[in-house]
SERO-351563 format. One record per residue (C-alpha): residue in one letter; x, y, z. Coordinates in nm, 2 decimals, padded with zeros to 4 digits. Example, Ala and Ser with C-alpha at 12.3 -4.5 7.8 and 13.67 -1.06 7.14 Angstrom:
SERO-351563
LUMNU  aa       x       y       z
LUMNU   a   01.23  -00.45   00.78
LUMNU   s   01.37  -00.11   00.71
end
This chain:
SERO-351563
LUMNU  aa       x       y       z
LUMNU   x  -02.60   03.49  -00.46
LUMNU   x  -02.42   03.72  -00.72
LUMNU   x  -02.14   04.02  -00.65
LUMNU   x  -02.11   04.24  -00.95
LUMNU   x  -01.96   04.57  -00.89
LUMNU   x  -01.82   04.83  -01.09
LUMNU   x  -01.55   05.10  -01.11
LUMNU   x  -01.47   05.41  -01.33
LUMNU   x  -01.13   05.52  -01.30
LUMNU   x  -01.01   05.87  -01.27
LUMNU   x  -00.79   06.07  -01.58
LUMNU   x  -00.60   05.96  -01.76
LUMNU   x  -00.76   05.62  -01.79
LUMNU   x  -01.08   05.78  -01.75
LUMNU   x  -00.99   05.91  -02.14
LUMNU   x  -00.96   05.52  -02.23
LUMNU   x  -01.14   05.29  -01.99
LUMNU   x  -01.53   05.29  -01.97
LUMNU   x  -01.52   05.05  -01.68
LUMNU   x  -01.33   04.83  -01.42
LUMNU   x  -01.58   04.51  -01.35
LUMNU   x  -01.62   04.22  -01.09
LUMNU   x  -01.84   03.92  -01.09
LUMNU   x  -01.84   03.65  -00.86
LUMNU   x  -02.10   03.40  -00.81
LUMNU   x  -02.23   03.16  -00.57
LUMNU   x  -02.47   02.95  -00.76
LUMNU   x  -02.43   02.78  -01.09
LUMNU   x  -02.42   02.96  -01.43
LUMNU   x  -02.51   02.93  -01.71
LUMNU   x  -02.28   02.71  -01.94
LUMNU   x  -02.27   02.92  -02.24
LUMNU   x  -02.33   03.27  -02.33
LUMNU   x  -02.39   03.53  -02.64
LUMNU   x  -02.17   03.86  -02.64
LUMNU   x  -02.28   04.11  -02.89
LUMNU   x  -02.08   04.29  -03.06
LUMNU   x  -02.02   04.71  -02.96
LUMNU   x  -01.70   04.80  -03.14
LUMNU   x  -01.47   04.80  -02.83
LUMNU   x  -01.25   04.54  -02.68
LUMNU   x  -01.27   04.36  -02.38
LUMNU   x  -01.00   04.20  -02.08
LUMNU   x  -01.12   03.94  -01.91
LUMNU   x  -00.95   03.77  -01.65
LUMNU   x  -01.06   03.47  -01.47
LUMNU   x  -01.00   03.43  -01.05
LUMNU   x  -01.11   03.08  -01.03
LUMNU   x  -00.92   02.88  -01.30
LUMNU   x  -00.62   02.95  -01.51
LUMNU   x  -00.85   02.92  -01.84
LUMNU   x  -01.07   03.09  -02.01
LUMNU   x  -01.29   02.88  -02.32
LUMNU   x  -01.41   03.08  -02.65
LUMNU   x  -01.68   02.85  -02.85
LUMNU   x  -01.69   02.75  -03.22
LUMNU   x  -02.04   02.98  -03.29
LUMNU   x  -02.19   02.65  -03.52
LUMNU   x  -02.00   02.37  -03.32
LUMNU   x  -02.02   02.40  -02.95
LUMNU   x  -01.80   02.09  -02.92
LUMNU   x  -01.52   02.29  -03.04
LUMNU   x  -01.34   02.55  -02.80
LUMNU   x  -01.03   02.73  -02.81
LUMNU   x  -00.83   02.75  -02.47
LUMNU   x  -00.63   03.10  -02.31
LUMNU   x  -00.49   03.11  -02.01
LUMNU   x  -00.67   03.32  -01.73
LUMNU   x  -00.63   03.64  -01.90
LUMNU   x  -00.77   03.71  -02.24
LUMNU   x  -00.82   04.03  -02.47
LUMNU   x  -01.11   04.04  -02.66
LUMNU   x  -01.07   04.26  -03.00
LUMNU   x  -01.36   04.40  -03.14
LUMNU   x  -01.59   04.18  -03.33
LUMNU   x  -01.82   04.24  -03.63
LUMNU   x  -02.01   03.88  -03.50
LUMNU   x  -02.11   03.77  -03.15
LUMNU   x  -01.91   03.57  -02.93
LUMNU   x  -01.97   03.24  -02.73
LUMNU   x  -01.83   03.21  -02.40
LUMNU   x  -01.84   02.92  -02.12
LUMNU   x  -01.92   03.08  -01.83
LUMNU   x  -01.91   02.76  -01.60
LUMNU   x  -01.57   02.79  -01.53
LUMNU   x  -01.58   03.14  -01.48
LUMNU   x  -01.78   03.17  -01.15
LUMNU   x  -01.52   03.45  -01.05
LUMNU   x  -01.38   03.71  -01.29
LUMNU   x  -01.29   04.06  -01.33
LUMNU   x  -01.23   04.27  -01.61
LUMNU   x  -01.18   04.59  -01.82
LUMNU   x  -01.42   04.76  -02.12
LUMNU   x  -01.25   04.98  -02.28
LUMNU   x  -01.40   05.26  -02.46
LUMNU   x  -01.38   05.21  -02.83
LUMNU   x  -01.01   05.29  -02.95
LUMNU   x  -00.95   05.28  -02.60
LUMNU   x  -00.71   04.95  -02.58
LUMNU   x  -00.53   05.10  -02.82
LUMNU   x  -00.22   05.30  -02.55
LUMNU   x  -00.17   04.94  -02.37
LUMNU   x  -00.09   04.71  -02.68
LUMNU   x   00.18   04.86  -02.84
LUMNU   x   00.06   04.68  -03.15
LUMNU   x  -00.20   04.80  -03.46
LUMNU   x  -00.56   04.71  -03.29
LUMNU   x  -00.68   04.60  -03.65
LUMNU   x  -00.47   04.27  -03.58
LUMNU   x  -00.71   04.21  -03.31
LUMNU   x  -00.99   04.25  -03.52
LUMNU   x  -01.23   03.92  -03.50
LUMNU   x  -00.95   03.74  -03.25
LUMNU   x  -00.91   03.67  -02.88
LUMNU   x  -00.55   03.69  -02.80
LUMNU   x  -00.38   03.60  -02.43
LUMNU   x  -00.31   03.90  -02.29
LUMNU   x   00.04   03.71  -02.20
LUMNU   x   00.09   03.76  -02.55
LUMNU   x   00.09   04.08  -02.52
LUMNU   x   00.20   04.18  -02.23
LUMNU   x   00.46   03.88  -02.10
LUMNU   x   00.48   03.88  -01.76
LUMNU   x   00.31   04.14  -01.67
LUMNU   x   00.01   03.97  -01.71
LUMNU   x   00.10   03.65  -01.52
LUMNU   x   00.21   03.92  -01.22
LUMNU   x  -00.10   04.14  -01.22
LUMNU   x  -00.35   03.84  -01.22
LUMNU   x  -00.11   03.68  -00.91
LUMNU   x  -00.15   03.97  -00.75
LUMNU   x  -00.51   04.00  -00.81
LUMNU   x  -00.54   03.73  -00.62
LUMNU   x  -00.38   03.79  -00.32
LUMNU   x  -00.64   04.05  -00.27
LUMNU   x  -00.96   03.97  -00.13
LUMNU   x  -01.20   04.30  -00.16
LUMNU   x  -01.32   04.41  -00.48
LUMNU   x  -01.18   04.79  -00.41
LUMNU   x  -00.84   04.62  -00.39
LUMNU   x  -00.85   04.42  -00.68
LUMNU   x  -00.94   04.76  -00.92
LUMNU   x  -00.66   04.93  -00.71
LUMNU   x  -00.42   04.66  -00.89
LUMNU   x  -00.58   04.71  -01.24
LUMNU   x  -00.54   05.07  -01.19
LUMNU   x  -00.18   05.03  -01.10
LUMNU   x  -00.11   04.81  -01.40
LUMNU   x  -00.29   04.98  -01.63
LUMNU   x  -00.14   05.32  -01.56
LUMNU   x   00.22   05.15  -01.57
LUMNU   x   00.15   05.03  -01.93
LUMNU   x   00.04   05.30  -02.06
LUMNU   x   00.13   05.42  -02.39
LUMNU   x   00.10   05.83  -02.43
LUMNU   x   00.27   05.85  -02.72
LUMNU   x  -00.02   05.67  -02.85
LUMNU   x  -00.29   05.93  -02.79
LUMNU   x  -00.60   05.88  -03.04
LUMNU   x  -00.54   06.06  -03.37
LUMNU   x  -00.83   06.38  -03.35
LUMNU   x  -00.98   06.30  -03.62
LUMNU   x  -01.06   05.94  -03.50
LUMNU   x  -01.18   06.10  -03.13
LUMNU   x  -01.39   06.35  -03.37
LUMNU   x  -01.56   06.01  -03.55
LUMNU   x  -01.60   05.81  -03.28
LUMNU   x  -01.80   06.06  -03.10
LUMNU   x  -02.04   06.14  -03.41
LUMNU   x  -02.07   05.78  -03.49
LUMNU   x  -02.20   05.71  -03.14
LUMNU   x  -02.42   06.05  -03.06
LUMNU   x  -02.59   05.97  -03.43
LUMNU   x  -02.61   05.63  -03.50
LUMNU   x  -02.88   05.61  -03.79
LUMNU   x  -02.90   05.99  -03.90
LUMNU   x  -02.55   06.02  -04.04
LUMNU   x  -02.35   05.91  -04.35
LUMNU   x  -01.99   05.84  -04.34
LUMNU   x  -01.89   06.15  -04.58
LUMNU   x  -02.07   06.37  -04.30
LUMNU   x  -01.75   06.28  -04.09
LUMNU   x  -01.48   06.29  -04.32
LUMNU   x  -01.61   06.64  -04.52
LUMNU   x  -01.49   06.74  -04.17
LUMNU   x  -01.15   06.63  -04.13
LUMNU   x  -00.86   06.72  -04.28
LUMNU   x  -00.75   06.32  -04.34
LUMNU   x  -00.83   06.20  -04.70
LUMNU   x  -01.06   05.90  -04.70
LUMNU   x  -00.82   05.65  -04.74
LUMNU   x  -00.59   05.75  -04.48
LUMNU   x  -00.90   05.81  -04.22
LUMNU   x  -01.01   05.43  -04.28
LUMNU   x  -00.62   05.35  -04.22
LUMNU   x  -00.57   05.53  -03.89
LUMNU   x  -00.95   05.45  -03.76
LUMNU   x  -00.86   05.07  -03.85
LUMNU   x  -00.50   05.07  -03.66
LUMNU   x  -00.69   05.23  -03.35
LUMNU   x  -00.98   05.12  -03.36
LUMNU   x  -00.99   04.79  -03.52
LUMNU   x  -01.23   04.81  -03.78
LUMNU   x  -01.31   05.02  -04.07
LUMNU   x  -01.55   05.34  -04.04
LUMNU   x  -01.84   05.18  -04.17
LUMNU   x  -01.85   04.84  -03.99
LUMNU   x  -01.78   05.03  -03.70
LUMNU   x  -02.07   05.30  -03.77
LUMNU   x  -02.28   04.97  -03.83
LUMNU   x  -02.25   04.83  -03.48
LUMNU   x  -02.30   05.20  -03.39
LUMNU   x  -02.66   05.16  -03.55
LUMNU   x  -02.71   04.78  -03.41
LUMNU   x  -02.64   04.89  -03.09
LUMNU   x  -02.86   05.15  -03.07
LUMNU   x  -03.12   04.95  -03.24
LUMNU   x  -03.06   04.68  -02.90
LUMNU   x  -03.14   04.97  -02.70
LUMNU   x  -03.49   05.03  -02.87
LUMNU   x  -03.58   04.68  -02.88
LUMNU   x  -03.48   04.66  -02.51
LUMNU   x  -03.71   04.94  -02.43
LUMNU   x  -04.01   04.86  -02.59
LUMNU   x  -04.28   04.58  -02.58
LUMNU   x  -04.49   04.52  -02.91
LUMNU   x  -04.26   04.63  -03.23
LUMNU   x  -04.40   04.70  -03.58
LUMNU   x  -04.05   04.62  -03.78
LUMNU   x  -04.15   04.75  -04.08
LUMNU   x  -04.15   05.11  -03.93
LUMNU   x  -03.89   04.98  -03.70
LUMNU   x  -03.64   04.94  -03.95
LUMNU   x  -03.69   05.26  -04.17
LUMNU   x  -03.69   05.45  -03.86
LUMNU   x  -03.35   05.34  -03.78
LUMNU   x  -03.18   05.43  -04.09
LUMNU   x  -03.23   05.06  -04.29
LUMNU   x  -03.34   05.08  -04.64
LUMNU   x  -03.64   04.81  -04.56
LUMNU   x  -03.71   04.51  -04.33
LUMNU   x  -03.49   04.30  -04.51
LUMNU   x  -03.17   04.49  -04.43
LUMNU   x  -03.26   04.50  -04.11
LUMNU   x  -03.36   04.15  -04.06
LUMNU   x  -02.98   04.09  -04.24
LUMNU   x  -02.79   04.35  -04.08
LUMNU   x  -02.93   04.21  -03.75
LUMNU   x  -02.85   03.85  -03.80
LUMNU   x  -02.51   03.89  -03.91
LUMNU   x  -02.40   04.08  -03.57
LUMNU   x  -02.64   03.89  -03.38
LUMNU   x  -02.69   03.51  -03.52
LUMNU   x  -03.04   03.57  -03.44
LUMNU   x  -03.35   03.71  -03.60
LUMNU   x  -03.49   04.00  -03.41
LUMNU   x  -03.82   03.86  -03.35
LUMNU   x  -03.64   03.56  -03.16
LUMNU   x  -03.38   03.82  -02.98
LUMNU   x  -03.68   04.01  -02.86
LUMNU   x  -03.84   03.74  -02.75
LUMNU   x  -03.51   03.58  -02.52
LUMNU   x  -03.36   03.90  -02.41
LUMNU   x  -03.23   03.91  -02.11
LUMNU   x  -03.23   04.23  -01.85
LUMNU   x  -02.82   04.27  -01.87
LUMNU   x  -02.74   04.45  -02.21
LUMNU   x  -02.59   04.27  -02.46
LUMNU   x  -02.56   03.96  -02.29
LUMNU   x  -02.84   03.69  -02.44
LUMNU   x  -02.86   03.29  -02.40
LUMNU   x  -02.72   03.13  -02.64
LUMNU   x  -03.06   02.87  -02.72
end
């Protein structure tokens, strides 16, 4: 048996915050996991052990350690997780840009990185994950996020316009759109657009507009059943099969033949063999 539920907070984190998660299960999981890459970041905080383990990608022997909360930053690669000793969890995806008010640090330096969210936060984040567990009910344990959340919130930190104005075209048109068609429109010059999208963000314009276009290309694959990748890949904005085959394997670690063929029903979640 499995309990996943979900929660979408009201304004102002509603402006930040795509959704509160819970997971809990009752049978054994799977050991190891894929997470793919979508240009936001990620909290994670485990309920049943003080630890949470992030795998080498090429050396599964070799793990690094956090303690039962962890930030995830946003990733231009896919992520291995051990998800045996995290049979209950609960966590936070932020839109993209979106950790950006609670870190009171330049979200470029979290670029690539998983970083304790003691680190950042001190003792609030030892507090908020004991009180997390004094609760019982899901609803209770989002009520505590919430509380947190809205008590380390940065509003002098407000997304600069003209990254809101990016983020949105980059995701509404992820293969039809070149990065000069967003910054003709601003009044930034290029170099101090890829500065501010970097510090809020994470990641330049482009690799960001390139997950854009991976995820989106996920999405397609998801939905459809026999796939003729040569049209496939020119139809999504790649210059031939070969970029796409590339582009694909560098987010991914996997060709898209072999992703197609081992996807799993939950989005952007795929085993990692």
């Amino acid at each position: 048996m499995v309990v996943f539920g979900t929660y979408h907070p009201p304004p102002p984190l509603s402006n930040f915050i795509n959704i509160f998660w819970y997971y809990k299960s009752y049978k054994p999981p799977h050991e190891m996991e894929r997470v793919l890459p979508d240009g936001s970041m990620e909290l994670v905080i485990n309920l049943e052990e003080d630890l949470i383990k992030v795998y080498d990608q090429k050396n599964q022997d070799r793990f690094k350690s956090f303690r039962g909360s962890v930030i995830s930053g946003p990733h231009s690669d896919f992520t291995v997780i051990d998800t045996a000793c995290q049979a209950s969890t609960i966590g936070i995806h932020f839109k993209p840009g979106g950790a950006f008010p609670f870190l009171n640090i330049s979200a470029n330096e979290l670029y690539n990185r998983h970083v304790s969210l003691e680190t950042l936060w001190g003792a609030k984040a030892v507090e908020m994950r004991d009180q997390l567990l004094e609760v019982e009910m899901p609803a209770a344990k989002f009520r505590v996020l919430e509380h947190y959340l809205l008590e380390m919130i940065n509003q002098a930190s407000a997304l600069h316009p003209a990254v809101v104005f990016a983020l949105k075209k980059f995701q509404d048109f992820p293969y039809q759109l070149k990065i000069a068609d967003v910054t003709d429109q601003i009044s930034l010059s290029s170099r101090r657009f890829i500065q501010v999208f970097k510090e809020e963000v994470g990641m330049t314009p482009k690799q960001f507009y390139r997950i854009q276009r991976f995820q989106n290309v996920l999405q397609l694959i998801n939905d459809g059943e026999q796939i003729d990748w040569t049209t496939f890949a020119l139809t999504c904005g790649y210059y031939d099969q070969a970029h796409f085959i590339n582009d694909f394997r560098a987010f991914s670690g996997l060709s898209p033949t072999v992703y197609h063929m081992n996807q799993e029903k939950q989005q952007n979640h795929v085993p990692l063999k």
